[in-house]
C-alpha positions, -999 to 999 in steps of 0.1 A, spaced: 400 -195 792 371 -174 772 403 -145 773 427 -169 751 398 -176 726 389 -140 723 430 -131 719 427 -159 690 399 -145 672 415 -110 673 442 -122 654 424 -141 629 421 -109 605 457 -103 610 467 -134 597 444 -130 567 459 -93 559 490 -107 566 487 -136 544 469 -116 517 494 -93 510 522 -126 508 503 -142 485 493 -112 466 530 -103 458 539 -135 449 511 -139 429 521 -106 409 555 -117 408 552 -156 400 523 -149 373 513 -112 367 488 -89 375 455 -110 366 467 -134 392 475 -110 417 439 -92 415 421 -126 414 444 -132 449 435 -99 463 401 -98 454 395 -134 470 413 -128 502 391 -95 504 362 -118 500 374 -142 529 381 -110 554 344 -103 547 330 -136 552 349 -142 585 333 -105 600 299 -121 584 302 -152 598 315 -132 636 284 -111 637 261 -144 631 274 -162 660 280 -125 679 240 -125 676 237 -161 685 255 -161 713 237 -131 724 204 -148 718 213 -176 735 224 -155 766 217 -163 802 196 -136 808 165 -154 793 147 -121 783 159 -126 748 140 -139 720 153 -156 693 151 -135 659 138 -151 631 154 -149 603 187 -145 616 207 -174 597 183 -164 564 201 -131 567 232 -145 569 233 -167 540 217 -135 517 249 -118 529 270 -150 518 251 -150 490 254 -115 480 293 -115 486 296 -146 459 274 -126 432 295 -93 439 330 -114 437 319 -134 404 307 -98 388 340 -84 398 357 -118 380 341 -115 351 340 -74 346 376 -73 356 393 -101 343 411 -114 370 419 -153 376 393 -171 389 418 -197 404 434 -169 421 405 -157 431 397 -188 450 431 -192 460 426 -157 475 394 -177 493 413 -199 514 436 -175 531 407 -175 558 413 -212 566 451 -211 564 452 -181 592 433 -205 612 456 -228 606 485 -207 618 469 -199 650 466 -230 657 502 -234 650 510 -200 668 493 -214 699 505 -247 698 543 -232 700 533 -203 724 516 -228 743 523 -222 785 531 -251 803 506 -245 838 
């Protein structure tokens, strides 16, 4: 069963490219160039949160191994949210300096939840009857 998850989660950043380049071109094509930076540059933003957010709970899981010999780090979710934290500055800077659309931008955001979304629909129709 771990082997299905692990499939799942290797696909997650395909969905995301996948859906970031979509919604970039229609962006571009729907409302011009401002929108279609502000769409890129957001769903850059979510590819790098989701590898932040898989190297946390890589670590945790790690941590919180069977093996016993390991001992929590401290610090580890502090890290993690300066990394957040840091992405959010860099993306507003970006905004701002480049001029791109903030709602696209944030629009851009959420291609990380909508490729979760269509995994869960990929493996609802791939599902195997056992």
């Amino acid at each position: 069963m771990s082997g299905d998850f692990d499939q799942a989660i290797q696909r997650l950043p395909r969905w995301i490219l996948l859906l970031a380049a979509l919604g970039t071109v229609l962006a571009g094509f729907l409302t011009g160039l401002s929108s279609a930076g502000g769409f890129l540059l957001g769903s850059l933003a979510a590819y790098l949160n989701l590898r932040v957010i898989e190297r946390a709970a890589n670590r945790i899981s790690r941590l919180a191994g069977a093996d016993g010999d390991s001992k929590p780090g401290g610090g580890a979710g502090v890290w993690v949210f300066i990394q957040f934290s840091g992405l959010v500055v860099a993306a507003l800077v970006i905004l701002n300096v480049s001029r791109f659309s903030a709602a696209a931008a944030f629009c851009g955001f959420l291609v990380c939840p909508a490729a979760v979304i269509l995994e869960i629909v990929y493996e609802l129709v791939t599902l195997k009857h056992s």
